[in-house]
TORFI-271813 format. One record per atom (N, C-alpha, C, O): residue in three letters; z negated, y, x; residue number from 1; atom name. Coordinates in steps of 0.001 Angstrom, whole numbers, plus 500000, padded with zeros to 6 digits. Layout:
<atoms>
ATOM  residu       z       y       x  num  atome
ATOM     ala       Z       Y       X  NUM     CA
...
</atoms>
This chain:
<atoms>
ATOM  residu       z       y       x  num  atome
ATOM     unk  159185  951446  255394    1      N
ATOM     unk  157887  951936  255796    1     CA
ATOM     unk  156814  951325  254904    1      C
ATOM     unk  156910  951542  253696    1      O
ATOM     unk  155789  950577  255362    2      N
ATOM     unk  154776  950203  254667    2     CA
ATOM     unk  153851  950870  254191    2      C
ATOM     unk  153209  951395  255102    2      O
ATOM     unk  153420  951137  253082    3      N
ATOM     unk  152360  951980  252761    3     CA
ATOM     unk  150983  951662  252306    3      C
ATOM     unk  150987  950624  251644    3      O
ATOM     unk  149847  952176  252427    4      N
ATOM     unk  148588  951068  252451    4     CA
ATOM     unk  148027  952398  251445    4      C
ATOM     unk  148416  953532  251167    4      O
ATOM     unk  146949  951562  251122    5      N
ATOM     unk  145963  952247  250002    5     CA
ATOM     unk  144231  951709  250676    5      C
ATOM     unk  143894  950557  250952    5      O
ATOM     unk  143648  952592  250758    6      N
ATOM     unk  142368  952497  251654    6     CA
ATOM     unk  141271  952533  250156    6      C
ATOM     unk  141375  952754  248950    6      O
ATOM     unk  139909  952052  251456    7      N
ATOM     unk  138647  951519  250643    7     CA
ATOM     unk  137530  951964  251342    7      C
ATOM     unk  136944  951095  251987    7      O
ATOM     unk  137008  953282  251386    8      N
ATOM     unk  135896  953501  252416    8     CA
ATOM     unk  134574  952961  251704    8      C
ATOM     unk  134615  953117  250483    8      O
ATOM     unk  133812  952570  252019    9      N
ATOM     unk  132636  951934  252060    9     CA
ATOM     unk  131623  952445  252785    9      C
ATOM     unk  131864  952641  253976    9      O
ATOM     unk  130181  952802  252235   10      N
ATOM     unk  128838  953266  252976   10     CA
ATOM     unk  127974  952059  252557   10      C
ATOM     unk  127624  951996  251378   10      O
ATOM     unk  127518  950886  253610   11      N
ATOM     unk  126361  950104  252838   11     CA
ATOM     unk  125348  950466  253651   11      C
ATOM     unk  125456  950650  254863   11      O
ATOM     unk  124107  950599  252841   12      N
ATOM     unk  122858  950841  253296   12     CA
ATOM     unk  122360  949664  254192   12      C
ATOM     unk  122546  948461  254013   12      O
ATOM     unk  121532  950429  255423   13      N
ATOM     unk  121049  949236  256546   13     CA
ATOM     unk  120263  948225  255804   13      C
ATOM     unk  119953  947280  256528   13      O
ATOM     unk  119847  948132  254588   14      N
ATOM     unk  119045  947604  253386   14     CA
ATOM     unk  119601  946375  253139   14      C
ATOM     unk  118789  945456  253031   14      O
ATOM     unk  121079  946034  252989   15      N
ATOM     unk  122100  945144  253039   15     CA
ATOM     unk  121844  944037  254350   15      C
ATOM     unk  121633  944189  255553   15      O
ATOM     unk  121967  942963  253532   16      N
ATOM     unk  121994  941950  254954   16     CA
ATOM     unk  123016  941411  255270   16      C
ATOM     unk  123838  940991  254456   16      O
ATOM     unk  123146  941323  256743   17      N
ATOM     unk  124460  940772  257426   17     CA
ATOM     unk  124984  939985  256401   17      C
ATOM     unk  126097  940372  256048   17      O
ATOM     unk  124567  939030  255817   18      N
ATOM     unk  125205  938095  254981   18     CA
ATOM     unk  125946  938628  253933   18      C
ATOM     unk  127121  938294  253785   18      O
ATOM     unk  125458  939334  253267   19      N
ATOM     unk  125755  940030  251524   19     CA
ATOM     unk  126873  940813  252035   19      C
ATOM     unk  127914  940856  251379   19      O
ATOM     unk  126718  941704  253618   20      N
ATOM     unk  127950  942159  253646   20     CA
ATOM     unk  129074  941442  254273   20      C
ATOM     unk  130225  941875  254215   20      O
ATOM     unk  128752  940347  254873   21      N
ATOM     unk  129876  939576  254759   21     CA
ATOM     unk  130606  938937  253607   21      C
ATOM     unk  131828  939078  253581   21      O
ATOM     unk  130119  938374  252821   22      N
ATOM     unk  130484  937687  251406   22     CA
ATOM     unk  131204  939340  250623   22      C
ATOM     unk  132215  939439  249928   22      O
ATOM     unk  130665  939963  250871   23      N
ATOM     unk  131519  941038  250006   23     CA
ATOM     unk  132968  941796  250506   23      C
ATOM     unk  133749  942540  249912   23      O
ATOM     unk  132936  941151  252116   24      N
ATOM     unk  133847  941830  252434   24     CA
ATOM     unk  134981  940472  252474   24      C
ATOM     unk  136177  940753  252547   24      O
ATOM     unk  134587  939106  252428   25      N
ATOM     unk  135450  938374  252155   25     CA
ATOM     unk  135514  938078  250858   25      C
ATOM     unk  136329  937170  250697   25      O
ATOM     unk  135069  938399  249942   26      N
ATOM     unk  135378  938393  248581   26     CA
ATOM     unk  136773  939628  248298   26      C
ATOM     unk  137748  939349  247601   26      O
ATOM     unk  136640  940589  248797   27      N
ATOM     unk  137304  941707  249077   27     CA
ATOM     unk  139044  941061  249032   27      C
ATOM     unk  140094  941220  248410   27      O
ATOM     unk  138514  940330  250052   28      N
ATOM     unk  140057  940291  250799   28     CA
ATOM     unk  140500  938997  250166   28      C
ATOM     unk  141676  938873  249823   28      O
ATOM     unk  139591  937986  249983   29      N
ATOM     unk  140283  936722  249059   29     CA
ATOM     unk  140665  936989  247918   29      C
ATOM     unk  141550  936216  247549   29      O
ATOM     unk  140200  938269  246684   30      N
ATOM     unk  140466  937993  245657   30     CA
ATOM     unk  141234  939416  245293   30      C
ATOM     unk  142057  939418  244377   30      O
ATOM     unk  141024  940290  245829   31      N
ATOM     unk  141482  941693  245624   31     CA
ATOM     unk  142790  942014  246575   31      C
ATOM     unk  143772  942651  246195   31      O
ATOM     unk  142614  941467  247835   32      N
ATOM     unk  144002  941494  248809   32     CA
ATOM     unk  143337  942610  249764   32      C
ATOM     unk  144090  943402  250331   32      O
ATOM     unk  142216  942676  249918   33      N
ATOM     unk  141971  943608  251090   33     CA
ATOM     unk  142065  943059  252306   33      C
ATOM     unk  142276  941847  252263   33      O
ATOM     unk  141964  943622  253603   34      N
ATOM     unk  142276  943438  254961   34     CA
ATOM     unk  141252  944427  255937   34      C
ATOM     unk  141927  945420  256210   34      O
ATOM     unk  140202  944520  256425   35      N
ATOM     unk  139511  944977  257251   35     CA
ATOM     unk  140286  946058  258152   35      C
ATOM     unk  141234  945592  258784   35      O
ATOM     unk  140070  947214  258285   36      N
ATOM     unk  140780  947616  258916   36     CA
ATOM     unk  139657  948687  259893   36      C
ATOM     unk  140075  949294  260879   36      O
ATOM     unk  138199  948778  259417   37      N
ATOM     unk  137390  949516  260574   37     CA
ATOM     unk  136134  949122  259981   37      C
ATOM     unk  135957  949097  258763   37      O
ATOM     unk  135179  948786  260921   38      N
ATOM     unk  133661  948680  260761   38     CA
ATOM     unk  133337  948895  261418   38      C
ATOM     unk  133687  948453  262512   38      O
ATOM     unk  131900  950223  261136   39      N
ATOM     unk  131310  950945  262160   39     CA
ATOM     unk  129705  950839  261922   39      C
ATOM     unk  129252  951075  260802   39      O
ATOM     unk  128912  950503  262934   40      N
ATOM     unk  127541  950047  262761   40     CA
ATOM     unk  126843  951661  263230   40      C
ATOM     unk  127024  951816  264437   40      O
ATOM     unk  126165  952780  262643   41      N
ATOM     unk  125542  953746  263050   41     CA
ATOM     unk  124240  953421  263582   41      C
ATOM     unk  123553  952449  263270   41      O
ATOM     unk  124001  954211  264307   42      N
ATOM     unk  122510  953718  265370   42     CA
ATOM     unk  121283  953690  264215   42      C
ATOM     unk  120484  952765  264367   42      O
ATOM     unk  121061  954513  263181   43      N
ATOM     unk  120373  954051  262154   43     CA
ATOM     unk  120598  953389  261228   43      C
ATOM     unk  120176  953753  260131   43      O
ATOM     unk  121651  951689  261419   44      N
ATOM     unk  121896  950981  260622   44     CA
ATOM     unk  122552  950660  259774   44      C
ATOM     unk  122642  949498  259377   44      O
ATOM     unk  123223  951743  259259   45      N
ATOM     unk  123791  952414  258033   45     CA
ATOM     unk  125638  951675  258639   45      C
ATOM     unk  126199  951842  259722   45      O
ATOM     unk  126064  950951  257512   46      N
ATOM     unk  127366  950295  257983   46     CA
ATOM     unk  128517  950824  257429   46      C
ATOM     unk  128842  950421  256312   46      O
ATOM     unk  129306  951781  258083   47      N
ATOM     unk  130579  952589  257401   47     CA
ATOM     unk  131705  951262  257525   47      C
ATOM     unk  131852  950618  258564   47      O
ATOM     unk  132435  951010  256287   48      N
ATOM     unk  133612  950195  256255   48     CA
ATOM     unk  134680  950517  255568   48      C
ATOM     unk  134613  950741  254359   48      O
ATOM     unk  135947  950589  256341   49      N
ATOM     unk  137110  950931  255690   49     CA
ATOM     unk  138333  949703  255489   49      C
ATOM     unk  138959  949075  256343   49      O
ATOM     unk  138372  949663  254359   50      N
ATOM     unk  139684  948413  253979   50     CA
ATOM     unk  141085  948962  253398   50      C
ATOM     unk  141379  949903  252660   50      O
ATOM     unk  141574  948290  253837   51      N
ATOM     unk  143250  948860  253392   51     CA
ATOM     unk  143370  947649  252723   51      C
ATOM     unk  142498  946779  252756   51      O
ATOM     unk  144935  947517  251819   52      N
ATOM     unk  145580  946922  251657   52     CA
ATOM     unk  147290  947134  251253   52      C
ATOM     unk  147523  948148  251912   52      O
ATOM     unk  147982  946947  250891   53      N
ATOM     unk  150088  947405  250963   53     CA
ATOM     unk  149582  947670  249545   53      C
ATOM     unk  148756  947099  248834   53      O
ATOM     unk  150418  948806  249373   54      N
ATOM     unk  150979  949051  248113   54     CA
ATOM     unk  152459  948573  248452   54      C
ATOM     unk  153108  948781  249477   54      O
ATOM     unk  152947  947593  246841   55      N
ATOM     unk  154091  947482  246851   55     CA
ATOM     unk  154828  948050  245606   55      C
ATOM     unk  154541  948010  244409   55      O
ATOM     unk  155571  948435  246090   56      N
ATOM     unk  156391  949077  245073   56     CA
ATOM     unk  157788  948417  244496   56      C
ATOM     unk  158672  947983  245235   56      O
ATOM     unk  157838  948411  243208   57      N
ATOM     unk  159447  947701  242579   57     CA
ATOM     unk  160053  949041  242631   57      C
ATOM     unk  159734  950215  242441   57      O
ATOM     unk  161692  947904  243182   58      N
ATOM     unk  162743  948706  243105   58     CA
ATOM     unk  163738  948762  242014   58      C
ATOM     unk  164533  947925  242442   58      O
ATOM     unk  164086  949049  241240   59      N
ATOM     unk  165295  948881  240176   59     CA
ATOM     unk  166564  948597  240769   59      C
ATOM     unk  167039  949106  241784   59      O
ATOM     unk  167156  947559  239880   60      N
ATOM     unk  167900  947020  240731   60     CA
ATOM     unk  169100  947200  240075   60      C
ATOM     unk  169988  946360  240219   60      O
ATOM     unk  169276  948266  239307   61      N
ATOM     unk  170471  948570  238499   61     CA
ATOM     unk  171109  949308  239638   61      C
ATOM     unk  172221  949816  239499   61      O
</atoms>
């Protein structure tokens, strides 16, 4: 079973398309995040949620 670890995000409509793009691929190039919901509210306001796997070691004794 895979297990994920989430990233909710509120950016203000203040934010420009750009800045929140670069941050959300910075996200995922350097941290291992993966997009998993973006929601545009009618007053602008951009809710974003990122996952990524938790992996876990097994002992192998």
């Amino acid at each position: 079973m895979i297990e994920y670890e989430f990233w909710n995000l509120a950016l203000p409509r203040t934010q420009s398309r750009h800045a929140v793009c670069r941050l959300l691929t910075d996200a995922a190039e350097y941290h291992g995040w993966e997009l998993e919901r973006l929601r545009k509210d009618s007053d602008g306001k951009r809710t974003v949620r990122l996952r990524r796997k938790i992996i876990r070691m097994r002992s192998t004794l």
